[in-house]
N, C-alpha and C positions, 0 to 999 in steps of 0.2 A: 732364094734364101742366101744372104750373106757368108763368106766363112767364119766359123769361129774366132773370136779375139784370141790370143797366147794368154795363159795366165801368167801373171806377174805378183809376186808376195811384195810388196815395199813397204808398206807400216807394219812395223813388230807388233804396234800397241793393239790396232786391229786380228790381226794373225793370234795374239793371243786367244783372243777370244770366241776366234772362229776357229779354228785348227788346232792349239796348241792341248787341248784336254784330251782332243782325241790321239793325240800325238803320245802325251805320257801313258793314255791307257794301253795302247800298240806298244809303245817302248818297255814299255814295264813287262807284258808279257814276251816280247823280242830278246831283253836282255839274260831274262830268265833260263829261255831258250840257248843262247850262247852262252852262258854261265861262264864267262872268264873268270883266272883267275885275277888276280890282285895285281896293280905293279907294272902296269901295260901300256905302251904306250899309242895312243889312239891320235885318228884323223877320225872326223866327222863332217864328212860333202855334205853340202847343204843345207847346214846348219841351223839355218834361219834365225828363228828369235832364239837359239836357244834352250829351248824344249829339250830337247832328248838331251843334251851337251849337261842341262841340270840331272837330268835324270842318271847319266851316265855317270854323274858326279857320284850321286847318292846313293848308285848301287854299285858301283865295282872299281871304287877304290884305284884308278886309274894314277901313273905315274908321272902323266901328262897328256894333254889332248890341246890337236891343232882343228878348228871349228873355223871352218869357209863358209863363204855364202857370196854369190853374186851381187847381193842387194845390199847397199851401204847402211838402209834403215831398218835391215833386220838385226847386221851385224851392231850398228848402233843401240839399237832394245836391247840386242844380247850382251853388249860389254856391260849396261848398264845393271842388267841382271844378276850377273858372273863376276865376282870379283876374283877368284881364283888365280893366285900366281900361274899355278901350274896348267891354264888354258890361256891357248896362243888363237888370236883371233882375227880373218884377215879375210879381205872383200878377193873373190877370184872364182875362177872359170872352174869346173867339175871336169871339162873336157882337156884341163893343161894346168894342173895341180902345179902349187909353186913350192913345189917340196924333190929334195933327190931321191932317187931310186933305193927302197928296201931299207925305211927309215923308220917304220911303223909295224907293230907287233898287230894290230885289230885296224882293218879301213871302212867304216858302215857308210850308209846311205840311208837314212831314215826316212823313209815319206820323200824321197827326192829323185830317184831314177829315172822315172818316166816323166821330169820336167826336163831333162837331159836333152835337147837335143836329137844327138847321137848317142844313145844308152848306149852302144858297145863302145865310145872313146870313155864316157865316162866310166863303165867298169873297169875296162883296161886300165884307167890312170892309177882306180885305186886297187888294181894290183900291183902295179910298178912301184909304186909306192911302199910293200907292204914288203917285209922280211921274209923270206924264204921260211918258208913254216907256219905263216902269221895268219890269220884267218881274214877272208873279205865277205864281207855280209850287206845284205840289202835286205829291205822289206818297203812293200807299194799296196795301195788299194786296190783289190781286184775289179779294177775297172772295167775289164770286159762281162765278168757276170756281175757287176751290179754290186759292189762290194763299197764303194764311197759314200762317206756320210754324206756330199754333196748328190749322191746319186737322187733326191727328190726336187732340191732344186732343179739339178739337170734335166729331169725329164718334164717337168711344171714349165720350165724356160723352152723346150725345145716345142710343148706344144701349144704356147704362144706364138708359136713362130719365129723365134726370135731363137739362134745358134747359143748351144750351152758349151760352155767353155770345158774342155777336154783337154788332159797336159800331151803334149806332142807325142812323145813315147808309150801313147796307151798299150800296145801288145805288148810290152815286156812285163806288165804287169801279171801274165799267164805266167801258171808252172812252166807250162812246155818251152815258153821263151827263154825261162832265167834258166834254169838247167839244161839248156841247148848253149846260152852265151857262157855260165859258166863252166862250162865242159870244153867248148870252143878257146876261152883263155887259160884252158891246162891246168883248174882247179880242181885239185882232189878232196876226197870225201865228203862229196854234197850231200846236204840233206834240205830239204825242203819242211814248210809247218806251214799250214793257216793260224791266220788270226784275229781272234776273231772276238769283238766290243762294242760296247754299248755307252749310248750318253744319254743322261736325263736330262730334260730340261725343264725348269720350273711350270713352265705354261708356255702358250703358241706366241706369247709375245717375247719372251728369252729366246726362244728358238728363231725369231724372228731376225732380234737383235745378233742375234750369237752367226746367225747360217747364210743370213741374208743378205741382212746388213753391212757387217765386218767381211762378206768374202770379197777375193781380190777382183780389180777389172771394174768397178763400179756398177754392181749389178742394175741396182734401183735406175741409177744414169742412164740406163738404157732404155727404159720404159716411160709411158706416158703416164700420165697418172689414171687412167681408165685401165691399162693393161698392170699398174701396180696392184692394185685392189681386186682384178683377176688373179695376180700369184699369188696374192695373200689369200682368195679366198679357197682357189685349188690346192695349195697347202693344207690350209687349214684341214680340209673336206678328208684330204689325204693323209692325215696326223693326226688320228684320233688320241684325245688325252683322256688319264683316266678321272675316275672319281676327283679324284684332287687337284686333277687340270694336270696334272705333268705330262710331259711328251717323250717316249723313249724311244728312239733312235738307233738302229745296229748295223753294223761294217763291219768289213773282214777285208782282210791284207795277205799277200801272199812274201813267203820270207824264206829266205836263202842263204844259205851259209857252204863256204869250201875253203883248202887251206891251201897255200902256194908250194909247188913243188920245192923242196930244199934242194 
């Protein structure tokens, strides 16, 4: 068996529609969770299309927000989304933020850590980044138990024989890891939360369109057209809809919060 392809996010327009619903449902309860207050001045690592960077709009009144993303065509979706003066929007590395030291009141990671690389460069940055006091938070799919909406395709994919694409940093998405790395960069008052959401989708062919289709890496491309119509029909089998054909769908994310020594 081959290794895994790297996941790669580059179409926003795609990423919308695979990722970004489940993105606001996580952020919505994440933000909740951190209840800032008003007036804050945020980084948001890996950005992507935008998703949470909306989301963060609409709920906590931010005083400004710098929204990165490695991928020129997410950051492209997302200016085109975001008209906001007050979000500064720029293609860059998570592991060598191009921002000076203790410049930010709030640095999250939404749904991005464990595409990192090196998850402890990228935490590290975005605490050097963050004001003495300021809070650094993260929240990931609990990919080791089973916690990604991708987690049906991934195991559908793996037993075709065929490598399901995993982001490189899968162990940091444990409790035991974030509150070991944020303990390790001299983060005080952690606290940890699940969380934990659900996505309906119209019938097995929205689901199709939405998980299948739009994910990144070219899934379909990978297959023959004999082993396509095997994942559609082990899905299917494995996605009971109800009475009214809809599909529901549940994930949970592990999330992390601590505040920088002053």
């Amino acid at each position: 068996m081959s290794s895994p392809e790297p996941i790669k996010f580059t179409d926003g327009a795609a990423y919308e529609r695979f990722m970004a619903p489940w993105s606001r449902s996580a952020g919505t309860l994440f933000l909740d969770w951190l209840a800032p207050r008003s007036g804050l001045a945020w980084v948001d690592v890996g950005a992507g299309n935008g998703a949470f960077t909306e989301l963060l709009l609409a709920k906590s009144a931010p005083s400004s927000v710098c929204a990165i993303d490695p991928s020129d065509g997410q950051i492209t979706t997302a200016r085109q989304k975001i008209s906001a003066k007050l979000v500064e929007f720029s293609i860059g590395d998570a592991m060598a933020l191009p921002y000076v030291r203790d410049r930010f009141d709030v640095a999250v990671m939404a749904l991005a850590l464990f595409f990192v690389p090196d998850a402890r460069k990228g935490a590290s940055e975005m605490v050097r980044v963050t004001k003495p006091g300021g809070m650094v938070a993260s929240y990931t799919w609990d990919i080791v138990r089973g916690g990604s909406p991708t987690q049906p395709l991934w195991e559908e994919m793996d037993g075709l024989g065929k490598p399901a694409m995993r982001p490189p940093s899968a162990d940091i998405s444990r409790f035991e890891a974030l509150k070991a790395l944020w303990a390790e960069l001299g983060l005080r008052d952690v606290e940890t939360r699940e969380l934990v959401v659900e996505r309906t989708f119209a019938n097995f062919d929205d689901y199709w369109l939405s998980m299948v289709v739009s994910s990144p890496a070219g899934v379909l491309g990978r297959l023959s057209e004999t082993e396509r119509a095997e994942l559609q029909r082990r899905l299917q089998a494995r996605l009971p809809a109800s009475a009214t054909r809809e599909i529901t769908v549940h994930a949970f994310a592990t999330a992390i919060k601590g505040r920088k020594a002053a």
